[in-house]
N, C-alpha and C positions, 0 to 999 in steps of 0.2 A: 072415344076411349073405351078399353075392355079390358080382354087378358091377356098376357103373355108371356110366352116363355123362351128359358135358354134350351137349345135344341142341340143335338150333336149327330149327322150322317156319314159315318167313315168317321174320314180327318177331319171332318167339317164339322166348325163350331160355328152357331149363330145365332142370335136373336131372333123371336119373330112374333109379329100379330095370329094368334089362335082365336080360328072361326068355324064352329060346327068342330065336325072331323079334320081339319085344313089349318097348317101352320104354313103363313106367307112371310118369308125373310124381311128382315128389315137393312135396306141399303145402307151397306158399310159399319152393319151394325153387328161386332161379332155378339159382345154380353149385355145383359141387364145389369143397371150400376152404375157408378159415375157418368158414364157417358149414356146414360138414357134418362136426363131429368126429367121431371112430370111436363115441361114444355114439350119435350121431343114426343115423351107419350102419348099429346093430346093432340097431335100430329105426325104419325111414325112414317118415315119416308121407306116407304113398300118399294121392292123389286118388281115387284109385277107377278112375280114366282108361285108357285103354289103345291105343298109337300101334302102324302097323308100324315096323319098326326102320326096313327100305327106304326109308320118305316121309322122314326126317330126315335132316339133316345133322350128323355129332359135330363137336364144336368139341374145344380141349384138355380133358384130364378137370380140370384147373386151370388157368384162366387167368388168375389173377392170385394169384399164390401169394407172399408174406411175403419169403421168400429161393427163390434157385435154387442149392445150392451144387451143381458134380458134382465126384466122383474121377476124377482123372486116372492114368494106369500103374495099373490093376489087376487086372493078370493076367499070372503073369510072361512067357508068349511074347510080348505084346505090348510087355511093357518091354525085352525081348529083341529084337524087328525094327527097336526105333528105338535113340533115341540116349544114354539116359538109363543109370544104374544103378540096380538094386533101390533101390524107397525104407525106409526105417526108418518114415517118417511119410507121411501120406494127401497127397498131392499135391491140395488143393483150389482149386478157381476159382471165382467167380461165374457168372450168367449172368442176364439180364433179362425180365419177363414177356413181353415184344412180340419175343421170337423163335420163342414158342411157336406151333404151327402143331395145327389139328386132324386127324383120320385121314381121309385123302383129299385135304388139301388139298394143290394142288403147292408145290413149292417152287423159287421162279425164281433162277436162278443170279446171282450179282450180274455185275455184267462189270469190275466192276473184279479181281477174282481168276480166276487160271487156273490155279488148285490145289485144286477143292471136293472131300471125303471125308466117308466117309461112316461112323458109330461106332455101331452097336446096342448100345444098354442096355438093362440091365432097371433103371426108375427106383422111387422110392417116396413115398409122401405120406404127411406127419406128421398124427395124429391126436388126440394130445392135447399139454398143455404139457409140456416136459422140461427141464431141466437139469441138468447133470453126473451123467448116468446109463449107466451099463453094464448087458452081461450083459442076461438075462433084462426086466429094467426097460424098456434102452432098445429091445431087439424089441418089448416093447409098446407102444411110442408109435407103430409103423406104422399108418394104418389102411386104406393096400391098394397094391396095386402095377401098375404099368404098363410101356409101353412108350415107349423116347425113343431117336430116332436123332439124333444128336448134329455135325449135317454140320458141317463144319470148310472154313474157309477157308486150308488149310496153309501160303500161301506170306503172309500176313499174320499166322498163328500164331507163327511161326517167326522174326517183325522182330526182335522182342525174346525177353527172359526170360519176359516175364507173355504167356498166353496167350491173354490176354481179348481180341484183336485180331483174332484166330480164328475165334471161339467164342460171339461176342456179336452178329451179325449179325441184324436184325430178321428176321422169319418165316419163318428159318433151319430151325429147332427140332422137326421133329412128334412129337406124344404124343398118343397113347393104342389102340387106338381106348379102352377101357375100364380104369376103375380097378375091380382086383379083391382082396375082401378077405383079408386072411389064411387065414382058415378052408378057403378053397377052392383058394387056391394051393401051401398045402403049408409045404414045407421051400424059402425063400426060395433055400439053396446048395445046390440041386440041383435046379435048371432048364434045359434046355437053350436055347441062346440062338445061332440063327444070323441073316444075311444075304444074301440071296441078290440080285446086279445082273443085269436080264436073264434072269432064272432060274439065273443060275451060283451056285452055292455061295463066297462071298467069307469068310466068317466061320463057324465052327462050333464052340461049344467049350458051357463048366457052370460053372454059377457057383459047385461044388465050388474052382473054380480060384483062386476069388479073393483077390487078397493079403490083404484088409482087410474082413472079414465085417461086414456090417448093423451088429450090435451094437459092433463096432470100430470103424465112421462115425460113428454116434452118438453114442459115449462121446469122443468128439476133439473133434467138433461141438459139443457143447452143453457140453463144458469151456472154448469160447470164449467162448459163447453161445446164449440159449436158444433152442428150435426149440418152433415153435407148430402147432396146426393152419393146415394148409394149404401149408406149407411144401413143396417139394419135391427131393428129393435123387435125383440120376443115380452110378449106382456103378460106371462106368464100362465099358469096350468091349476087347474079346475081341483077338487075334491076327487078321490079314487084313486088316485098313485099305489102302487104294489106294495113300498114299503109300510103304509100306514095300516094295510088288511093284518086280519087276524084268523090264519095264519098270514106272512106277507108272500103277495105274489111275483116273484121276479121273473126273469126272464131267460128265456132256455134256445138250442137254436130249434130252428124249425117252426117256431112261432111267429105269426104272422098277425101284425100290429095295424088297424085301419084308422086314422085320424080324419075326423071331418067337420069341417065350419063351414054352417049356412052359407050359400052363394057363391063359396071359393072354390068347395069340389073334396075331392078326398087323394088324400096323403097315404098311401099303401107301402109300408116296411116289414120284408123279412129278414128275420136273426139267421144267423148262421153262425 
């Protein structure tokens, strides 16, 4: 088991095991998602083939994933710079396939908001079927983790209570560049996960910090409702967000956003 990703040459969409510089398709496997449970991950039936990484282009490591739920507030500086109080329960939102953006691609500002921010996660992709599982159980049902920055439209988040006005903006969303499996990432809560705009350090913090640890999403989650492969869950974003700064820093085009967690690699988005 490692990392992989969705790859696109030409017309050509596909799956594939990433090794070194070297992306090796995986047979019959065009996406990451439904049809790549953690079983098939921990055995990918290889072409034989072998691409450079360089000639491709990554799309999201899921692009059409079942649900999108993310965590809202989790981390307490973060629920600390805004406005909210400690939550007792997981602050959940939706979000929709067609925000997701892949590694590299930009992301054009809408012009109807003039409050865009920007949210490093470290996100996860469900790998087999679960329902109402904790603990131990439901860290298994991972079958790898990525990277999601979470751009927010602040002054449309903020119209109402539900934040989905936010947060739901079409190819808003980028993820990945690679989905990587458990084995190789470690201890999910104890990743380092910064942001940096411009090369400045905006964000910096461990996912030690987190209110509501992997197996505490889970077990919330699938007491609602079951979580399938392919599914994918954002666990929300650190202390340093633009709109909390004094003055607030948002986002303009030409700026170039670097999201990065311990062992997954880095997430490089430019605004336009």
């Amino acid at each position: 088991m490692s990392r992989f990703a969705r790859c696109a040459l030409g017309e050509r969409r596909f799956a594939a095991l990433v090794e070194g510089d070297e992306v090796r398709p995986l047979e019959g496997v065009s996406e990451l998602g439904a049809e790549t449970p953690s079983s098939l991950l921990a055995d990918p039936p290889l072409t034989g083939e072998a691409l450079r990484l360089e000639d491709v282009s990554l799309r999201p490591v899921v692009p059409r994933p079942g649900k999108i739920i993310c965590v809202g507030l989790n981390y307490k500086a973060h629920v600390d710079e805004g406005v909210y109080d400690l939550p007792d329960y997981p602050a959940l939102f939706p979000k929709f396939a067609d925000t997701l953006l892949g590694a590299g691609e930009p992301v054009a500002l809408p012009p109807e908001s003039e409050a865009v921010d920007y949210e490093a996660e470290l996100a996860f992709v469900v790998g087999r079927s679960v329902r109402r599982v904790s603990g131990d159980e439901a860290l298994a049902a991972v079958a790898g983790y990525t990277i999601a920055n979470d751009v927010s439209m602040r002054d449309y988040q903020y119209k109402s209570h539900q934040w989905l006005a936010g947060k739901a903006w079409a190819r808003s969303t980028p993820l990945g560049p690679f989905l990587v499996t458990p084995d190789e990432v470690g201890d999910p809560h104890a990743l380092d996960i910064t942001l940096e705009l411009n090369g400045e350090r905006m964000q910096d913090a461990n996912t030690r910090l987190f209110i509501f640890d992997i197996p505490t999403i889970i077990e919330y989650i699938t007491a609602e409702c079951p979580m399938l492969p392919g599914d994918l869950i954002f666990t929300g974003t650190p202390e340093g967000v633009g709109y909390a700064r004094k003055p607030p820093r948002f986002l303009h085009p030409g700026d170039v956003l670097t999201s990065t967690i311990e062992g997954i690699g880095d997430l490089v988005t430019h605004l336009v």
